[in-house]
C-alpha positions in Angstrom: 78.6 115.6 106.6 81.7 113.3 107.9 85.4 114.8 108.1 88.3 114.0 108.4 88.0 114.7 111.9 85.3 112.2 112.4 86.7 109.5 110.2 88.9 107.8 112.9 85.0 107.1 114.6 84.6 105.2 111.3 87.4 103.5 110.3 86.5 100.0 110.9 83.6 100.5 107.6 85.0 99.8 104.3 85.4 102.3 102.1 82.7 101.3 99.2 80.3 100.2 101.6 79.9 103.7 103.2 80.2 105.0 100.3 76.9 104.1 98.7 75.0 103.8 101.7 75.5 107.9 102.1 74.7 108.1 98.6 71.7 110.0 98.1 72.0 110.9 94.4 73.0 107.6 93.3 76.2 109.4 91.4 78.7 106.8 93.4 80.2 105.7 90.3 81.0 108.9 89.0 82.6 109.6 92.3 84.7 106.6 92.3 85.8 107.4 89.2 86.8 110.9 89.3 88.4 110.9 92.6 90.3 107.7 91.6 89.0 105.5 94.7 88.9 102.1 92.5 91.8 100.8 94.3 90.6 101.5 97.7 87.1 100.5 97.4 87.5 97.0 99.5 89.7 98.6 102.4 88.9 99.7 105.4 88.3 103.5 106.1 91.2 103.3 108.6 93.6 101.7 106.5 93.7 104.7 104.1 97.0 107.0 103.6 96.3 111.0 104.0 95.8 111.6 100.3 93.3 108.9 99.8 91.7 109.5 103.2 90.9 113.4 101.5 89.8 111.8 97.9 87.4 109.4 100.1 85.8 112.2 102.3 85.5 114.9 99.3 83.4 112.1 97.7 81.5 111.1 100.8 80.7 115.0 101.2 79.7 115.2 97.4 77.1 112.0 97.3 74.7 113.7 99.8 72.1 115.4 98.7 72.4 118.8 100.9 72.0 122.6 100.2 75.2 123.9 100.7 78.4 121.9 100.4 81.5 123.1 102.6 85.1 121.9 101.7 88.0 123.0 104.7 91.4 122.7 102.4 90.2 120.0 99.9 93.6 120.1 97.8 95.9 119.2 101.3 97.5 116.1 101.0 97.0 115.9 97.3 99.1 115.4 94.3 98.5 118.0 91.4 96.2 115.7 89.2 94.9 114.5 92.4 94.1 118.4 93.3 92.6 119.1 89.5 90.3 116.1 90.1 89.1 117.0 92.9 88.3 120.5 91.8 86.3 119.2 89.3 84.4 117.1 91.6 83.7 120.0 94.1 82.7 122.4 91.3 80.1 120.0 89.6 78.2 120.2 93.1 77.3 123.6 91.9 73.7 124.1 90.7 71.4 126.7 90.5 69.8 125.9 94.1 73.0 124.3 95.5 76.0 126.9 96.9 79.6 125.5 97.5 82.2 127.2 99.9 85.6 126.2 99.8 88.2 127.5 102.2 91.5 126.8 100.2 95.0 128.2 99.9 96.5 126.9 97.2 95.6 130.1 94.5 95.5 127.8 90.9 93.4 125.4 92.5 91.5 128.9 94.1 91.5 130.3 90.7 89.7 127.5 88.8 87.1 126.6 92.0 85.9 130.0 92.3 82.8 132.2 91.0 83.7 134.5 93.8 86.2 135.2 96.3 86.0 136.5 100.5 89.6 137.4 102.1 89.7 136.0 105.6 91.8 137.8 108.0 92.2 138.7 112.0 93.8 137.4 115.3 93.3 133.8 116.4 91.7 133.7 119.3 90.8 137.5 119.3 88.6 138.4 116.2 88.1 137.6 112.5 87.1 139.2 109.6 85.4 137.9 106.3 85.3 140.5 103.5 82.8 141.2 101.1 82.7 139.1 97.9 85.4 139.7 95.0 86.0 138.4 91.9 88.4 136.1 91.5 91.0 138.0 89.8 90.6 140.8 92.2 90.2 138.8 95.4 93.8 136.9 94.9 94.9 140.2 94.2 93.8 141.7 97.1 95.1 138.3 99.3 98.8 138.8 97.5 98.6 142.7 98.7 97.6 142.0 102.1 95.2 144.9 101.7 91.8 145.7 101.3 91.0 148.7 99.4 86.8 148.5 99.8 87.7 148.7 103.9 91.0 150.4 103.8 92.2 147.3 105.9 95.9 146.4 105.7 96.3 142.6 107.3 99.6 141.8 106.2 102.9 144.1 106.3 104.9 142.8 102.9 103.0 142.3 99.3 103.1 138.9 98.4 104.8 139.4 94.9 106.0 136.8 92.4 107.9 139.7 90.0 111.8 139.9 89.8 112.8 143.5 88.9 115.9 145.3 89.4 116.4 147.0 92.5 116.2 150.7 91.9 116.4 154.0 94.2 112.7 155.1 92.8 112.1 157.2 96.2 115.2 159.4 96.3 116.4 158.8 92.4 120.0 159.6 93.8 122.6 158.5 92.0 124.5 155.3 92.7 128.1 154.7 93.3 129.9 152.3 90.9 130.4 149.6 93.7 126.6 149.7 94.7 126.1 149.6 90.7 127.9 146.0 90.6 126.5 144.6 93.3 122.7 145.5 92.4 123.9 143.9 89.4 124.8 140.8 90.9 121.7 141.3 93.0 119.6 141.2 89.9 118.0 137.6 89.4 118.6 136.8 93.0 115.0 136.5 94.8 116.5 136.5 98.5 120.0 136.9 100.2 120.6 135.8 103.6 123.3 137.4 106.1 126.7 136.2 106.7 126.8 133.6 109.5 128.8 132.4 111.5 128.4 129.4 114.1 131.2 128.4 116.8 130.8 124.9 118.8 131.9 124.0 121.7 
């Protein structure tokens, strides 16, 4: 299966060219097609930008005729469309004797891929741990928590959370002076506050 990594190796071979010679389920046209690659089909492979360098190796990966299909961050230099097309692409490689894994972290592109989700987590260079499969509702969920409740394994300090709610004292339920009333209420739609700062030049 070529990469990105590898593409520099072939970057003198033009784009179409390599692209149907690879092409072991003669589904080149689709390919082209989906992945938008019409306009780059008579260029060399090291002529290509970033995004079109990804659209080009998510097709060459698809046109072989393989058992299981791996995709390292598919949706990176990609525009949205681009990112839905592809998406599609990937997921149509999925058949009854053919398995696709995708390692991806942007969670609506996650979300529509995915039959099934594994939470990756450790220290580089140290140790790594792959979870068991989730669902796809309950595996983002348990990436946004940082936590995983099957293991008891917390790999991340702060929940990742999206909801803007008022401040409130919940844990002592004390009650609050009327200055610390008015500023949680200035506080109330603001997602983050930085400290006052202060910088002197020489």
């Amino acid at each position: 299966m070529d990469s990105v990594a590898k593409a520099p190796k072939i970057k003198e071979a033009i784009v179409e060219r390599r692209l149907r010679r690879l092409d072991a389920k003669e589904m080149s046209d689709d390919v082209i097609q989906i992945l938008e690659l019409e306009s780059v089909l008579t260029r060399q492979i090291g002529q290509l930008s970033g995004g079109e360098l990804q659209r080009f190796i998510i097709g060459l990966t698809c046109v072989q005729d393989v058992d299981i299909y791996m995709f390292d961050e598919p949706s990176s230099y990609l525009d949205v469309k681009q990112r839905l097309n592809a998406a599609r692409m990937i997921r149509s490689m999925l058949s009854a004797d053919k398995y696709v894994i995708v390692v991806e972290h942007d969670l609506s592109i996650l979300d529509y891929l995915s039959d099934f989700i594994c939470c990756l987590y450790g220290t580089p260079g140290a140790f790594g741990v792959v979870t068991m499969p989730f669902s796809v509702r309950e595996g983002i969920n348990i990436f946004l928590a940082g936590f995983v409740p099957t293991e008891n394994m917390k790999f991340r300090e702060v929940e990742l959370s999206f909801r803007v709610s008022e401040q409130q004292d919940n844990e002592s339920k004390k009650p609050i002076s009327e200055e610390e009333a008015k500023e949680r209420e200035k506080l109330k739609n603001t997602l983050t506050t930085y400290p006052t700062m202060k910088k002197t030049l020489g």
